[in-house]
N, C-alpha and C positions, 0 to 999 in steps of 0.2 A: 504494500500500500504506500502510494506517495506522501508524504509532510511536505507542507508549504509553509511558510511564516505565514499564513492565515491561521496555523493550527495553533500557535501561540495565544493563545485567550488569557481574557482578563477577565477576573474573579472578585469578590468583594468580601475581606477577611471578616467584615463584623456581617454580613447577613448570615454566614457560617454558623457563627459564635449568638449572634442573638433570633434569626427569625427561624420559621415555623418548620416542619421535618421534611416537607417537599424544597424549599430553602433550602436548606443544607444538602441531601443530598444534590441540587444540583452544581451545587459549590464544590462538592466531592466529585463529582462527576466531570467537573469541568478541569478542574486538576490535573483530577486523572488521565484524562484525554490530551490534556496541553505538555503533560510533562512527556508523552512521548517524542517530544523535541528538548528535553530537557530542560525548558524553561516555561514559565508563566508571567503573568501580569495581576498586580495587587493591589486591588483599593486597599487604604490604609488609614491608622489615626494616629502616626508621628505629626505632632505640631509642625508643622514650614518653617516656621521660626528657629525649632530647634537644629534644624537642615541648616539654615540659611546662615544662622551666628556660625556652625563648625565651616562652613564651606567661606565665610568671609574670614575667621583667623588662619583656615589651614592656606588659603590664597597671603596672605600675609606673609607667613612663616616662609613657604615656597619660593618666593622670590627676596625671600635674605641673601645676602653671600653665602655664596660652597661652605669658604671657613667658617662660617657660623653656624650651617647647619651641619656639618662635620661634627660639632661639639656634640651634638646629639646620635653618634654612631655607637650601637654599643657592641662590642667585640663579645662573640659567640654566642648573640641571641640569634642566627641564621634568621635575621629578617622579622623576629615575631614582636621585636619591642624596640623603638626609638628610631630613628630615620634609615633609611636604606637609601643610596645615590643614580646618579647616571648608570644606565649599561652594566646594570648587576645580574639582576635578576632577569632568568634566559630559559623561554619554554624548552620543554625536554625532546621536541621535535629538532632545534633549531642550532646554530652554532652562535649564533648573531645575537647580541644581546637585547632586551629589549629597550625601547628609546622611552624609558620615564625613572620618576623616582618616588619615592614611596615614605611615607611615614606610618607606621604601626603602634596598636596599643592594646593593651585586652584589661578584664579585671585581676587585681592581685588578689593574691591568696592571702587567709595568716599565716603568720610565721611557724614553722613546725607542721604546716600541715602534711599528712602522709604524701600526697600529689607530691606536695611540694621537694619532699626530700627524698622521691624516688625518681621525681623527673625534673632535677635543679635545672635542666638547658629548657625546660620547657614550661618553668614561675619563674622567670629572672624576673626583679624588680620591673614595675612597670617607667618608661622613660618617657618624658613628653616634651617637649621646649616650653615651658613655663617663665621659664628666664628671659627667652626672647620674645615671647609670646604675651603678655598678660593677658591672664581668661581663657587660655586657648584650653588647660586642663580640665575646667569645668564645662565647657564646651560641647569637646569630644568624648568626656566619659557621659554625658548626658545621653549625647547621639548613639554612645555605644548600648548603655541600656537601654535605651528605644526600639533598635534595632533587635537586641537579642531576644527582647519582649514579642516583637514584630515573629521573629524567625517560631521560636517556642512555640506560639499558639499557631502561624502556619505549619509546622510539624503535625500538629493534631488533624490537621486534614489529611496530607498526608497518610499517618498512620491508619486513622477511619478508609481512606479508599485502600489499603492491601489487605484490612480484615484483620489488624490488630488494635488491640486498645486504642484509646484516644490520646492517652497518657504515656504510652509506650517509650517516649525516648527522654521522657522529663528526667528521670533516672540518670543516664548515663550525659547529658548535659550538665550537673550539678560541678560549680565549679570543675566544666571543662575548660582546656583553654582559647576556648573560642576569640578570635582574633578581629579586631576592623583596623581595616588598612586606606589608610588617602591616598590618591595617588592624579599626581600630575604628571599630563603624557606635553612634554614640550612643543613649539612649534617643530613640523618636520624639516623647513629646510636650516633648518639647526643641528638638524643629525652630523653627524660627521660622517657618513657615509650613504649611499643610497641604497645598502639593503635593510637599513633598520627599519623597522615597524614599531609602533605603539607597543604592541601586545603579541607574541606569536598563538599562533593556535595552540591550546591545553584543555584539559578538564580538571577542574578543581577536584581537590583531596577530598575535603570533609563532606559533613553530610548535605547544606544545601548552602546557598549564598545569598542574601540581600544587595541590590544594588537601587537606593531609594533615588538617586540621581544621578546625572551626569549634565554637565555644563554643552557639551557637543556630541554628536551624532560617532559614528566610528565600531560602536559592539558592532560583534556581526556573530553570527548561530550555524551551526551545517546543519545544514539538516539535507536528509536523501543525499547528500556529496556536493550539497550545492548553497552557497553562504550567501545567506540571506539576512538583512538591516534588523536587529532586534530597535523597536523604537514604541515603547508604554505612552499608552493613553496619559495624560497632562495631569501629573499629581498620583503617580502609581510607581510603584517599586517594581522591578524586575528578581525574581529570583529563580536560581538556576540549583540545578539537583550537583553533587560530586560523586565521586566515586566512590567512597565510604556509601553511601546512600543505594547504589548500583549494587553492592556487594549483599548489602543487606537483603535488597528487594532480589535477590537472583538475577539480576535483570530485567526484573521487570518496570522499572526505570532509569533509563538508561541515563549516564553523564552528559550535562549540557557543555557539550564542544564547542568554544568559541574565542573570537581574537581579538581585537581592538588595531583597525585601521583608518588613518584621516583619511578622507572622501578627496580624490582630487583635486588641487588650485586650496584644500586646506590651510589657510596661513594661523589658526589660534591655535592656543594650548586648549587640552582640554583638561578638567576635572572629575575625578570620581572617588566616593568611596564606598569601599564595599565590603561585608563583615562575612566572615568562612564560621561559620557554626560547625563546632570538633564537638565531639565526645570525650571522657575523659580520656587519655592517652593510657587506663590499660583496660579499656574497652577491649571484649574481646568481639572482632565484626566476623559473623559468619550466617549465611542465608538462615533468614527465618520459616519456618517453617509453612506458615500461611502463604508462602510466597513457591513453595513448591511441589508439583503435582505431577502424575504422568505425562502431561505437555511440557512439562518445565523441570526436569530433571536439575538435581542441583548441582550448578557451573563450578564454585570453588569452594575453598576450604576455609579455615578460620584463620584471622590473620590480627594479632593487639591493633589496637591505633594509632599510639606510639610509635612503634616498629614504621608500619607502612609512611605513618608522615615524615618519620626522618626520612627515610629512602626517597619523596618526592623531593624534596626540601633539598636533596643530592641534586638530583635530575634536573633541579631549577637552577641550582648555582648558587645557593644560598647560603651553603657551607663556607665561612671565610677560610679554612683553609685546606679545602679541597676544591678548590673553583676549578672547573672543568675548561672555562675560555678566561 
């Protein structure tokens, strides 16, 4: 059967959550049909306001000096906490690094907590430019709890359309280290080369992603082999399924493969951020059970979370010191 970026539908998280049982399920149902392309469309109730304050300091902070934003690198969080630069981070298809730079932050943990002292590369302090920033840290941990609020109770549809609880992954989210990342893709004829791109083609790790905005056009989605403009209705969030979520479901939804390219005669930078909802790192991810049948025999085996995101985290180039380019 063909997918067209027509099949990408947009959904409305509170009629879900609040209206009547024909309601809901056609909010599940629409889900479920859209995420055959890996992605969806989401009405929402993050305040605009709370977008628009993190999106005017992170534009602030971005065009500091290198050496100022340098101050904020922090050595062996492979990318999960404090700024990440130019031409780091490199989809696993590609040799070519990709053309933006990234600042990250997720929630801390307390001190001593078990997570914490069995996966110290993965609670490192949380790092933000507050120094150069003023406000920028109440900001973004704002957006970030809205966001993961956001992600959460989308999960619950999710789980309702494969036939498990509705609760099902609230568990293994509890203090995970779920990550949100800003990222500014520069103008391109700033590249220093002409094979760079914004974004190469990948699938994200974790379980699904939030993308409540972007300043410029550029996502782009496969679907049937053929890349198609993701572009959400005015005031809707985009999210995309990972491959932790793939592994879970047997397959039965698949990773939204996609890449981030300026549109020809592109001369602006663009802006996004967008938050990777993980499990806790010693999740164990292995097909559930509702997810397989004599049609659907099950693809793989059981694999930690932990485990699997370092090895992406490899493949990205996000290891300072195993960088593959």
């Amino acid at each position: 059967m063909t997918i067209s970026s027509s099949d990408i539908l947009a959904v409305d998280l509170l009629r879900f959550e609040q209206g009547i049982a024909d309601e809901r399920r056609a909010v599940i149902d629409g889900v479920t049909r859209s995420l055959r392309t890996g992605f969806v469309y989401c009405a929402h109730d993050i305040p605009s306001e709370v977008i628009d304050r993190a999106y005017d300091l992170l534009a602030t902070f971005f065009h500091k000096p290198r050496e100022e934003k340098d101050q904020f690198v922090v050595e062996g969080s492979m990318g999960q906490t404090g700024y990440t630069g130019l031409l780091v981070e490199t989809a696993a298809v590609n040799a070519t690094p990709d053309w933006k730079e990234m600042l990250n932050w997720g929630p801390d943990v307390p001190v001593g907590h078990p997570l914490q002292r069995r996966f110290p590369h993965r609670y490192m302090p949380r790092v933000l430019p507050e120094a150069s920033v003023p406000g920028i840290e109440d900001a973004l941990l704002r957006l970030h709890e809205s966001l993961f609020d956001l992600q959460q109770r989308f999960l619950r549809i999710i789980a309702s359309g494969i036939g498990a609880h509705p609760g099902f992954f609230e568990g293994m989210l509890a203090n995970g280290p779920t990550l949100t990342r800003a990222i500014r893709y520069p103008p391109m004829q700033e590249a220093p080369a002409k094979d760079h791109i914004w974004a190469g083609e990948h699938g994200d790790i974790n379980l699904i992603t939030a993308l409540p905005r972007a300043t410029q056009r550029g996502l782009q989605v496969r679907v049937d082999g053929v890349w198609v403009d993701a572009v959400p209705p005015e005031g809707m969030a985009i999210i995309n399924t990972g491959l932790m979520l793939e592994r879970l479901t047997n397959g039965r939804i698949p990773t939204g493969i996609h890449r981030v390219i300026a549109a020809a005669g592109e001369t602006d930078e663009r802006y996004s951020v967008v938050q990777f909802c993980h499990p806790t790192p010693w999740t164990i991810l292995s097909p559930l059970d509702c997810c397989i049948d004599e049609r659907h025999p099950q693809r793989e085996g059981a694999i930690q979370a932990g485990d699997w995101l370092d090895e992406v985290l490899y493949d990205i180039n996000l290891i300072e010191d195993a960088r593959r380019v």
